[in-house]
N, C-alpha and C positions, 0 to 999 in steps of 0.2 A: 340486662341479665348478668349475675355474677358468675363467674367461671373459670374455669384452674385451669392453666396452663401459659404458653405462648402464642398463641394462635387462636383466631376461633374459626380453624379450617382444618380437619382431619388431611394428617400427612399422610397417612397410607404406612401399608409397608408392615413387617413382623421382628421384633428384637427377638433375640435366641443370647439368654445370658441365665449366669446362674443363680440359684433362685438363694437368697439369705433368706432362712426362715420359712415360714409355711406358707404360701400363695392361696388363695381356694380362688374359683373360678369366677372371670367376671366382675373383678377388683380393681379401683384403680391403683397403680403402681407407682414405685417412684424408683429413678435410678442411682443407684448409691455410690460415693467417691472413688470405691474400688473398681468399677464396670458392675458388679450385683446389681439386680435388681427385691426388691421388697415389697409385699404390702403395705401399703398407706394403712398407719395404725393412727387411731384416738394415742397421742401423749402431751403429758402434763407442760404444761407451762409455753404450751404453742399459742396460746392466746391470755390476753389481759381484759380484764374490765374496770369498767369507769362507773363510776357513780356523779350522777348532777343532784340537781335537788327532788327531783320526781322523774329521772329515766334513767337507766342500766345499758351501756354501749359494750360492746366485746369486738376487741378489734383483731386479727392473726396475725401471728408473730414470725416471722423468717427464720429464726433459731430459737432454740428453746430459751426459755427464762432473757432473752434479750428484748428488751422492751423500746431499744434506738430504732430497731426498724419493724415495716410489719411486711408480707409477702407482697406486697406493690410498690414497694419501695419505700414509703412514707405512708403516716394517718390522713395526708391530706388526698392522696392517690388512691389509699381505700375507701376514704368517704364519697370521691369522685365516680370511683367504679363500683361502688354497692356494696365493696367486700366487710361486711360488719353486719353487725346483728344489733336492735333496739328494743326497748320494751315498751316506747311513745304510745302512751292509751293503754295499757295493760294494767291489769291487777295494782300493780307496783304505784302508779299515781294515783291509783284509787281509798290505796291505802297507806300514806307515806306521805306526809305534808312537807319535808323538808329533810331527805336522806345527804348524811354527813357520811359516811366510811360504811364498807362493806368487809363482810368476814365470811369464805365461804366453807363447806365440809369437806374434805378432801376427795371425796367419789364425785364430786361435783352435781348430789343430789336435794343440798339443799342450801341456802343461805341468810346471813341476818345483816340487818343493816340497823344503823344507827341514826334516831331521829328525831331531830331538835324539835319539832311542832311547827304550827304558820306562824305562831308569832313569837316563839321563844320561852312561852309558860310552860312548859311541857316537853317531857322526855322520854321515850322510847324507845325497845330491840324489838324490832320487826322481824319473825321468825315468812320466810318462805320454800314452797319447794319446789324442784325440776323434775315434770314429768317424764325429762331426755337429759339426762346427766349433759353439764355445763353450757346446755342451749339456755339462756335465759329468756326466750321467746317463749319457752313452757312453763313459766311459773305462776306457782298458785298460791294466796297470800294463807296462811297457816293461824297466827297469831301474833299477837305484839303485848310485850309487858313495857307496866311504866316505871318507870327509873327517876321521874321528876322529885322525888322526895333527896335525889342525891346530885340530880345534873339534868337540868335546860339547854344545855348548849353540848351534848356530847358529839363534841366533833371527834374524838379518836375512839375507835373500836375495835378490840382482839377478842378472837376467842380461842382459846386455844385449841390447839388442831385434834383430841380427841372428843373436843366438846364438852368439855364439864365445866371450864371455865371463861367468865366473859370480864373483860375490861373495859373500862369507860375512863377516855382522858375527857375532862372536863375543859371548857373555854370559857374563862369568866370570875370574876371575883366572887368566890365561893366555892367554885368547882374543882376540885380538888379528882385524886383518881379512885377510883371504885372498883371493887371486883365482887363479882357474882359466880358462885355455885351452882350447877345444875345437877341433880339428883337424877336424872335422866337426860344423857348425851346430846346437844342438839334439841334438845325439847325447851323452848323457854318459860312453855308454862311450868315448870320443873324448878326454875329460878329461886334463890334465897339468896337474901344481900350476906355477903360475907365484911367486908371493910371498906372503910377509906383512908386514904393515906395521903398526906399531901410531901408531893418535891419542892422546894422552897427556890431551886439553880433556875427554875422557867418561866420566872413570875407566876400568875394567874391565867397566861393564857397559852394554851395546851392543844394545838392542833393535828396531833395525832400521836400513836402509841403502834408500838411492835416488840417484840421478844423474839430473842434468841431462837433455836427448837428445843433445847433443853429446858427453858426455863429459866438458865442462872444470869443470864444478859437482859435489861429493860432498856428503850430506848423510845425518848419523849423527845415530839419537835415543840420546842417556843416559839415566841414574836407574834406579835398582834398584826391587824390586816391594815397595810398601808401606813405603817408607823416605825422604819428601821428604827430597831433600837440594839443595843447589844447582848438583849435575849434568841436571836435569830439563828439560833442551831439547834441542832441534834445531841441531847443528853445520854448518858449512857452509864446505865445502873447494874451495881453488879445484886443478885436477889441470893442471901446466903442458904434460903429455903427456897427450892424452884417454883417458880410460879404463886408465891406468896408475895403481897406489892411491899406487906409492914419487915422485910427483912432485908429490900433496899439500902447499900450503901453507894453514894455518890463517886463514881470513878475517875473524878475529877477529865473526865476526858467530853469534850463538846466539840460538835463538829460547826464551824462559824460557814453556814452559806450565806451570808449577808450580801455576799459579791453577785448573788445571782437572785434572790426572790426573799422576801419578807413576810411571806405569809403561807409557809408549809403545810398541808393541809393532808396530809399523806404519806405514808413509809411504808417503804418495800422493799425487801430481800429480796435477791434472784435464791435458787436454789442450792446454792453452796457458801453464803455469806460472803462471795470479791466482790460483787455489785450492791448499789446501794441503789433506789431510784424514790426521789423526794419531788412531790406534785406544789408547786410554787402557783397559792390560789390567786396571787395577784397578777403575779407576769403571767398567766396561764401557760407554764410551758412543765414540761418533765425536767427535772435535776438530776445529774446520772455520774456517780461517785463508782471507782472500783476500788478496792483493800486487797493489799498483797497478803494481810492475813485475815483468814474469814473472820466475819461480823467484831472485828478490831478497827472503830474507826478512829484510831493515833495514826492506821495506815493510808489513810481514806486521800485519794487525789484525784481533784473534777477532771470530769469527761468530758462533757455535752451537756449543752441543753440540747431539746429533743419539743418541738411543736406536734400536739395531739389533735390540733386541727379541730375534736369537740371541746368548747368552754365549759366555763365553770365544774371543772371536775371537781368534786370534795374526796373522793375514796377511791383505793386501786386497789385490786386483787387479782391473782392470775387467775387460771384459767388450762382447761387441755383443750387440743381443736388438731384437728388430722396432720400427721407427717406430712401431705404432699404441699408442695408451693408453686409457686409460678416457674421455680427454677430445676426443680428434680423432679416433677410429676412426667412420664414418659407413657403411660396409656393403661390399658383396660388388658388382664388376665386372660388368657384364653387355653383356661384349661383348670387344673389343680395341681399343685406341685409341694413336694417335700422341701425342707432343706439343700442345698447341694445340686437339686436335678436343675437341668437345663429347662428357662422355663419360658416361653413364648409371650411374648406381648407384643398385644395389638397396636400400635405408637397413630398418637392422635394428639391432633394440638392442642386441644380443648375440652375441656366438658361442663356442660354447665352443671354450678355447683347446688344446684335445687333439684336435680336428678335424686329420686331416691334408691340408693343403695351403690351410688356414683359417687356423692358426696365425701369428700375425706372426715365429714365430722359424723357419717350415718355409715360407717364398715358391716 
């Protein structure tokens, strides 16, 4: 059984603290660094997902946009105690031969993945949706366009976060980067090829793509899998048209993780561009770079590696999942409260987190 807290033994007993924010009755709570307590809310960036070649894992996060720990302490403590979510058998392997990078929508109701085929003749964006905003246990496969006239191997995949537009980093001699148009948001059947453009700094082999939020920053991982070579970084393109790939100039700046993993298969921003976290497919482990100035990596100095405990990851994307954790979850509402009012809780050590309406990711 997965479950939130410390304990899986009710303490007993009533907190009397004041309430931050609106309480409604029968909530579980969380108690905050001041003495407050709060509703356990759905926010962004409390959980990450992983992509393999045919299943979607979503693990929880201890702080927001920090992807070093998850609320049990590690990915390996989560997978121990249940705490994750899979898609093994669902939709997703039924339609998905071989899913490279995920891109999701911001409300977390729907997302696309990128998909080289079984055997590599063939290329796809698999459009799906969530019938419970960022439960990936609810998805339902929507459609998939082919992309094969421009890339077989598209391992790196953006779209950008209003949805109009999608990028394909190419892996492979020919593959070059691509961008597509959608005429209607998130709909891929809506899809028209707009370009391709080739970077010349990464060789031909392209294991993943991410942008700025504005648009005016690109950044492409190189290095082929199992092959150090002195392609094994992070490129970084300044785009003098936002979100246009043909107005790319090289900013002569490459970030060399050669020291830790040769075959990047992933890039990830946390939410203010200090953190960098690059998925290294051959040592299977997380790379985890912070910048004293956002998404400026001349400032970039290693962290951690960080073991995800699931293999073969090809793509990461965050994720929202409930405020509470094992550390600040304090018990269950008992009553409805304002801002400011003095507000009761029930203090209980545990609850299991398939309760519905108990849950921190079902408020």
């Amino acid at each position: 059984m997965a479950s939130l807290g410390k304990s899986t033994s009710p303490i007993g007993g009533v907190l009397k603290a004041t309430a931050s924010g609106s309480i409604a009755n029968g909530k579980a709570c969380i108690l905050n660094s001041d003495g407050t307590v709060s509703q356990a809310a759905l926010t962004e960036g409390m959980a990450i997902n992983f992509c393999t070649n045919a299943d979607l894992y979503t693990y929880f996060l201890a702080s927001p946009y920090d992807a070093s720990t998850t609320v049990d302490g590690s990915y390996y403590a989560s997978a121990q105690n249940g705490n994750y979510r899979s898609t093994t058998g669902s939709q997703l392997s039924a339609n998905t031969d071989s899913c490279q990078d995920i891109s999701f929508k911001s409300d977390g109701t729907k997302f696309f993945v990128a998909d080289s085929g079984a055997d590599h003749t063939e290329g796809w964006i698999g459009e799906y949706t969530l019938s419970t905003a960022w439960d990936i246990r609810t998805l339902s496969f929507v459609d998939r366009y082919d992309v094969s006239s421009k890339s077989v191997y598209p391992y790196g995949l953006f779209v950008k976060p209003d949805g109009t537009e999608a990028y394909i980093a190419g892996y492979g001699t020919g593959d070059d980067l691509d961008q597509w148009t959608l005429s209607t948001a998130w709909d891929i059947s809506t899809a028209s090829f707009t370009r391709t453009h080739a970077v010349t700094e990464t060789d031909e082999y392209r294991g993943g793509i991410a942008f700025k939020p504005d648009g005016t920053k690109m950044y492409i991982a190189g290095g082929i899998y199992g092959n150090p070579d002195t392609h094994d970084k992070v490129y970084v393109y300044s785009l003098s048209t936002a979100w246009d790939i043909s107005s790319e100039t090289y900013d002569s700046v490459a970030l060399d993780f050669s020291s830790y993993g040769d075959a990047v298969h992933a890039i990830l921003f946390n939410n203010d561009g200090t953190k960098l976290y690059l998925w290294d497919h051959n040592g299977q482990n997380m790379i985890i770079y912070s910048m004293s100035t956002a998404y400026d990596l001349s400032t970039a100095s290693f962290v951690s590696e960080v073991s995800t405990y699931t293999n073969q990851i090809l793509g990461m994307a965050w994720g929202a999942a409930g405020s509470a954790n094992n550390t600040n979850f304090i018990g269950i509402s008992d009553g409805a409260y304002t801002n400011g009012q003095t507000a009761k809780i029930k203090v209980i050590g545990a609850i299991d987190t398939n309760q519905s309406g108990l849950t921190p990711n079902a408020l």
